[in-house]
N, CA, C and O atoms as a GROMACS GRO file, in nm:
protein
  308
    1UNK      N    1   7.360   6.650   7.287
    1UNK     CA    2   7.275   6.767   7.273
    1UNK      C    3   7.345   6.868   7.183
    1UNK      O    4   7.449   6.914   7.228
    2UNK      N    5   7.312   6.903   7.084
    2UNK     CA    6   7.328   6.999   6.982
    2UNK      C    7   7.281   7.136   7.030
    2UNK      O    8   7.182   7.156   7.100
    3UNK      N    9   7.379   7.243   6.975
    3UNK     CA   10   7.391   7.395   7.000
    3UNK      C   11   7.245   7.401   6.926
    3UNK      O   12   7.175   7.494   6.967
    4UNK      N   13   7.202   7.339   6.852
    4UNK     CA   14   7.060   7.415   6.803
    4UNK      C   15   6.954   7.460   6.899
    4UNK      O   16   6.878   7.555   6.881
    5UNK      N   17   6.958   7.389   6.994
    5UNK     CA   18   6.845   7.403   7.132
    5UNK      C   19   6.849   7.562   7.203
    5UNK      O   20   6.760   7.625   7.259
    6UNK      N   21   6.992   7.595   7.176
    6UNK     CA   22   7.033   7.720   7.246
    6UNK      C   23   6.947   7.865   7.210
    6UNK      O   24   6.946   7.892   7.090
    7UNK      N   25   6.896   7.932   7.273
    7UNK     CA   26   6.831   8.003   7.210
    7UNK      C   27   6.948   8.203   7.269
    7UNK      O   28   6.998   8.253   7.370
    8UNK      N   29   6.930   8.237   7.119
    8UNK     CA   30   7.017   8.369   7.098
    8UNK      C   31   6.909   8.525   7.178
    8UNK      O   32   6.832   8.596   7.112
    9UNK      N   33   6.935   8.537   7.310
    9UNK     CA   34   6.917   8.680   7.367
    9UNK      C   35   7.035   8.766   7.334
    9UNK      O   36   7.156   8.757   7.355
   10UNK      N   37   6.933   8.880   7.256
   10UNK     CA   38   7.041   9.003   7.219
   10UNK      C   39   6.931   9.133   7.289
   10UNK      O   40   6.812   9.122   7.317
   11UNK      N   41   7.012   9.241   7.301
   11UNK     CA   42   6.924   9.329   7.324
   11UNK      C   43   6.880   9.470   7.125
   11UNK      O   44   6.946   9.527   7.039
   12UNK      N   45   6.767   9.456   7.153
   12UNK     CA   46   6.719   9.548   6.996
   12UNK      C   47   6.670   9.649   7.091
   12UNK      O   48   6.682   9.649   7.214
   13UNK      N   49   6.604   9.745   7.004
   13UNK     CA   50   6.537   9.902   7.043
   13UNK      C   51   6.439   9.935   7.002
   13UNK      O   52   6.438   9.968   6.884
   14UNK      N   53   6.324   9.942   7.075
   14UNK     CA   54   6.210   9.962   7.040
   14UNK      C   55   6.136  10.121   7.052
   14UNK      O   56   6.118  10.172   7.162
   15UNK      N   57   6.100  10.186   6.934
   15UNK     CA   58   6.020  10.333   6.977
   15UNK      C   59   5.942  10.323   7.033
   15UNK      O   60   5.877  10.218   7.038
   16UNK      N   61   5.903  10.464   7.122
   16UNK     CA   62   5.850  10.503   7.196
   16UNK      C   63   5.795  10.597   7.136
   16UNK      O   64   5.848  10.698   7.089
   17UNK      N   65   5.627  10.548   7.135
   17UNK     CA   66   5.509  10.676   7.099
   17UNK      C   67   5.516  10.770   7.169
   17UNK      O   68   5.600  10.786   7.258
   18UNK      N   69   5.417  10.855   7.135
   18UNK     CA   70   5.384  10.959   7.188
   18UNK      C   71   5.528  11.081   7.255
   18UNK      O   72   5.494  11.180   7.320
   19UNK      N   73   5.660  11.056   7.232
   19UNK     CA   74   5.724  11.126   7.220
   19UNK      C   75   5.771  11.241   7.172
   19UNK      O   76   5.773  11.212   7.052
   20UNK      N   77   5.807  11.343   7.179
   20UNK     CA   78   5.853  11.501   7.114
   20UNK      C   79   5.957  11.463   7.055
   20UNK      O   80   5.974  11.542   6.962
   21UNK      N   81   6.039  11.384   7.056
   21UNK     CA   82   6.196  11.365   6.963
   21UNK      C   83   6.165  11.202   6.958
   21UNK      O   84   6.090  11.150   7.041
   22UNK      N   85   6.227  11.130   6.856
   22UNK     CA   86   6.251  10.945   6.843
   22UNK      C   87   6.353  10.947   7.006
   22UNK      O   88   6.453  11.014   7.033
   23UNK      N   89   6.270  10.836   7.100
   23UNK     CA   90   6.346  10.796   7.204
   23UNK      C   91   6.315  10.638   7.152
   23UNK      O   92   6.228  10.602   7.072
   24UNK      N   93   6.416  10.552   7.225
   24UNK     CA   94   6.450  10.435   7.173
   24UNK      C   95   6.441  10.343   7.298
   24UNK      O   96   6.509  10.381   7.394
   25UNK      N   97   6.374  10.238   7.313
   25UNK     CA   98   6.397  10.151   7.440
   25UNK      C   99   6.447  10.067   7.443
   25UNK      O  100   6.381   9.975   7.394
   26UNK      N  101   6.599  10.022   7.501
   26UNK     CA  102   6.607   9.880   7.487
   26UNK      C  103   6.570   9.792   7.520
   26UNK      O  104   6.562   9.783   7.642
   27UNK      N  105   6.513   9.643   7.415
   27UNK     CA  106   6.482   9.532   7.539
   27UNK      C  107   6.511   9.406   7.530
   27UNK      O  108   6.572   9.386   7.424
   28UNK      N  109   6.499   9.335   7.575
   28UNK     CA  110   6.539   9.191   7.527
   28UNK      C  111   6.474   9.104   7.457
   28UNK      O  112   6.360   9.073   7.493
   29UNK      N  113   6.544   9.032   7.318
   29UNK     CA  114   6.401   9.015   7.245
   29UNK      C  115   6.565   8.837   7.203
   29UNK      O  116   6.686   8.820   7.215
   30UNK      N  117   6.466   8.775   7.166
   30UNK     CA  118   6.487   8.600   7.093
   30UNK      C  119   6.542   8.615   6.954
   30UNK      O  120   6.455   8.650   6.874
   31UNK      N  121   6.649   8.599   6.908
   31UNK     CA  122   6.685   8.599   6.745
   31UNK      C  123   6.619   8.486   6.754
   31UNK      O  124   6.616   8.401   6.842
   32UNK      N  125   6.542   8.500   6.609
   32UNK     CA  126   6.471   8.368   6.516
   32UNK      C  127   6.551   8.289   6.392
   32UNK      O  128   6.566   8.177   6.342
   33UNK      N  129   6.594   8.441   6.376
   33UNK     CA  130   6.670   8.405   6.214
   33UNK      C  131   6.575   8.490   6.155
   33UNK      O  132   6.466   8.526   6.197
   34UNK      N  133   6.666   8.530   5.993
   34UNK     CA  134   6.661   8.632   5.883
   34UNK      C  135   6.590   8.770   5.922
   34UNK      O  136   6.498   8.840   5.878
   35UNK      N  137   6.667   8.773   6.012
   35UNK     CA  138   6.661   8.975   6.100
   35UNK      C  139   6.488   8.920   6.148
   35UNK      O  140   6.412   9.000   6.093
   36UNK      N  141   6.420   8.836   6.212
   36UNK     CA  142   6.370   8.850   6.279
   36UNK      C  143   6.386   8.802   6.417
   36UNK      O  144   6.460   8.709   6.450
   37UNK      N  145   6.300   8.882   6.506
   37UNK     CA  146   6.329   8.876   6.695
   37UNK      C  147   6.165   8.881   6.730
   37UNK      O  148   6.080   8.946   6.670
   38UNK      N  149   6.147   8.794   6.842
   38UNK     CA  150   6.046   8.806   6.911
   38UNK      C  151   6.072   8.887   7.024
   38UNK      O  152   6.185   8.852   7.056
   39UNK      N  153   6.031   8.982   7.113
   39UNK     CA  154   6.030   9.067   7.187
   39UNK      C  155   6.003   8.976   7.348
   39UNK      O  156   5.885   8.958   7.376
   40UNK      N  157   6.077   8.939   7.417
   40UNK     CA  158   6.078   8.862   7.539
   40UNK      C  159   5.995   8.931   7.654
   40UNK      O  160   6.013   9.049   7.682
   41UNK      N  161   5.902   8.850   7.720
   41UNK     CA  162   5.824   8.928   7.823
   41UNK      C  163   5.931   9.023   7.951
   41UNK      O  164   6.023   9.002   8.031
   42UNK      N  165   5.865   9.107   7.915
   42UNK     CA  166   5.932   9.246   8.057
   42UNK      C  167   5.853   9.341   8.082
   42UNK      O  168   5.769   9.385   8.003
   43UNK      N  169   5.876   9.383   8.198
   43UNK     CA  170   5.784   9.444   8.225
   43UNK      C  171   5.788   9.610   8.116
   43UNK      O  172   5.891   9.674   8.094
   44UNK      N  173   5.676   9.641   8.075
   44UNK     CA  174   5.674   9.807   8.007
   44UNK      C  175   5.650   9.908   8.127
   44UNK      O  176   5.571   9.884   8.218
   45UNK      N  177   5.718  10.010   8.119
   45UNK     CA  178   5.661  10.109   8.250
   45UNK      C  179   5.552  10.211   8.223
   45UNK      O  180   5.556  10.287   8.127
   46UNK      N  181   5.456  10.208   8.313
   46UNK     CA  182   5.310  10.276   8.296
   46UNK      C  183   5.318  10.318   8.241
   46UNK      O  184   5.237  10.303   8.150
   47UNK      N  185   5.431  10.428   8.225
   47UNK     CA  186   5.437  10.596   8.186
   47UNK      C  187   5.462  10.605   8.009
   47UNK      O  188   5.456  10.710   7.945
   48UNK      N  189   5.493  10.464   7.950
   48UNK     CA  190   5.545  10.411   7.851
   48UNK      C  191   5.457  10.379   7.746
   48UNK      O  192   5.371  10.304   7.792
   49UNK      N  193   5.435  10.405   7.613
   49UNK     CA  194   5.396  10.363   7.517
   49UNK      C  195   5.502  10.295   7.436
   49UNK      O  196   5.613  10.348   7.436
   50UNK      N  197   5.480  10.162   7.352
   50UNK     CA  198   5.555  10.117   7.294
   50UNK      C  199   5.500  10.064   7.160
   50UNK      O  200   5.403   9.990   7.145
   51UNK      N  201   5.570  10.108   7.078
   51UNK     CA  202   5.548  10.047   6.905
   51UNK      C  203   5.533   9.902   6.885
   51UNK      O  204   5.446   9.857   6.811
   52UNK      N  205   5.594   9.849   6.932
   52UNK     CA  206   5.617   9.661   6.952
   52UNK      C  207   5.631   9.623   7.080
   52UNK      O  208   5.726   9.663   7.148
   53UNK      N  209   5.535   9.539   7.127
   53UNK     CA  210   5.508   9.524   7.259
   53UNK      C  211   5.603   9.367   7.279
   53UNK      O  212   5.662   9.303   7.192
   54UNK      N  213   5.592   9.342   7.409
   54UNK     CA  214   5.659   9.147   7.423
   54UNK      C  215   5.520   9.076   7.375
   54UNK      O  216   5.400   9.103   7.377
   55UNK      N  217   5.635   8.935   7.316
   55UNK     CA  218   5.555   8.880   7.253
   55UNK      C  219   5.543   8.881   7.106
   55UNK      O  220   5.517   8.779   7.042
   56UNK      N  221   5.560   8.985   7.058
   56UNK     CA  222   5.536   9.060   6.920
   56UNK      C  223   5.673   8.971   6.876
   56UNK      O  224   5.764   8.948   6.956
   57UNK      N  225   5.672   8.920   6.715
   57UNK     CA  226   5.732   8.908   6.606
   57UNK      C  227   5.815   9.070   6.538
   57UNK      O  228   5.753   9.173   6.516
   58UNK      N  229   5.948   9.052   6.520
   58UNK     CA  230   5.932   9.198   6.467
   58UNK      C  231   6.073   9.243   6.420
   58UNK      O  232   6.182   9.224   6.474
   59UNK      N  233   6.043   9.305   6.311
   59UNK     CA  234   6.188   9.268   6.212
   59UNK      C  235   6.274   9.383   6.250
   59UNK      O  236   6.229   9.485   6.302
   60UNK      N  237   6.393   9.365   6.223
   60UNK     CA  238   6.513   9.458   6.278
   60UNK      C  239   6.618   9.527   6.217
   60UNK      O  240   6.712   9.449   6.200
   61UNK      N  241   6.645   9.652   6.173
   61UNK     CA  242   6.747   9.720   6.056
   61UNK      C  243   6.849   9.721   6.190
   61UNK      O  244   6.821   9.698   6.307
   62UNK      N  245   6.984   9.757   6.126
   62UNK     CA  246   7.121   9.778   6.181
   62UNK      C  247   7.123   9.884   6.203
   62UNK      O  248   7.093   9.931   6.094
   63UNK      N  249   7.142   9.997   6.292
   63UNK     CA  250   7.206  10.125   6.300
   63UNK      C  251   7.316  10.160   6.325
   63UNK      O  252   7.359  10.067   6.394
   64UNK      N  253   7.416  10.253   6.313
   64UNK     CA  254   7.519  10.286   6.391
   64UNK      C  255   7.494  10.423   6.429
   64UNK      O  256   7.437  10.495   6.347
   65UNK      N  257   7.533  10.477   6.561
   65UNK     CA  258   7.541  10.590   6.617
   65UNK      C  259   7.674  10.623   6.675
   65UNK      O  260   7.761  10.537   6.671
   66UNK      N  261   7.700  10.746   6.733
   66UNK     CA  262   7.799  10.742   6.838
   66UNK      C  263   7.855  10.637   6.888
   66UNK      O  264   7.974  10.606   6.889
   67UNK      N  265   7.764  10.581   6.931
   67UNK     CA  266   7.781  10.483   7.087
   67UNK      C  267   7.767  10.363   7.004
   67UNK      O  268   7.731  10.279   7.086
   68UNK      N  269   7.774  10.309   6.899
   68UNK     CA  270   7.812  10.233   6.842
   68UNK      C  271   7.679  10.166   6.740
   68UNK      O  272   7.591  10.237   6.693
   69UNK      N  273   7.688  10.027   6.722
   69UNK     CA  274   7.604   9.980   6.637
   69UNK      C  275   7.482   9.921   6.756
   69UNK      O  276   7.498   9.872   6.868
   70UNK      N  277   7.388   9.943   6.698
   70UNK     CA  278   7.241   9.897   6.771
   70UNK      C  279   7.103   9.854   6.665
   70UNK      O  280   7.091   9.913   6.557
   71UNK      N  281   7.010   9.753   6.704
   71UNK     CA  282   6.914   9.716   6.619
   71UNK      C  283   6.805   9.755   6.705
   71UNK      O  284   6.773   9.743   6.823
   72UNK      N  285   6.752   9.817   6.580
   72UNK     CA  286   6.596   9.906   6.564
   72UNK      C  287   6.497   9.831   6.503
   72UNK      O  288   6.500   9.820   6.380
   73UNK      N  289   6.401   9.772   6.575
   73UNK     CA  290   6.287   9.745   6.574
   73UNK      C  291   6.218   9.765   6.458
   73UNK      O  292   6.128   9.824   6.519
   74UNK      N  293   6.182   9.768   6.352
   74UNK     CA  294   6.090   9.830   6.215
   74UNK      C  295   5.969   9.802   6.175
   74UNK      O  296   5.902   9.895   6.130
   75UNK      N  297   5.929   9.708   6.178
   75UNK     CA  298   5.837   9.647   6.159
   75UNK      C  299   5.763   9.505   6.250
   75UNK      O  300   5.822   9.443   6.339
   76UNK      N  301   5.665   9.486   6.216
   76UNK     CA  302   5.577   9.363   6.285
   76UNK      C  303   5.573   9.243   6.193
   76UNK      O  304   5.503   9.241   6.092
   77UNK      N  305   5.653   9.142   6.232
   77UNK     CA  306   5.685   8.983   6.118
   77UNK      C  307   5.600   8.870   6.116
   77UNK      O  308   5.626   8.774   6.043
   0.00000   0.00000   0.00000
């Protein structure tokens, strides 16, 4: 059995609508390959709007902050 079968969980960051400042959610999403991630089913909380839902295809820039390096959600793939 070959490592290809293995499938890559990372956590990315998805925006949150309807917000007063950019808040960021993390969640667990499938590397595909060439900066794209599918968004892994979890639960969203009521209170929650989200830009890229699970399920969703969805491409990913690099950030660094404070707290170190993190991937941001950008688009729908």
């Amino acid at each position: 059995m070959g490592s290809s079968n293995q499938v890559e969980v990372v956590t990315i960051h998805v925006r949150l609508l309807d917000e007063p400042i950019p808040v960021w959610r993390p969640v667990k999403a499938e590397a595909l390959g060439n900066g794209c991630f599918v968004i892994l089913a979890q639960e969203v909380p009521e209170y929650e709007e989200w830009e890229f839902t699970p399920g969703e295809t969805v491409t990913v820039e690099a950030h660094v902050n404070r707290s170190g390096d993190y991937l941001k959600a950008i688009a729908r793939s």
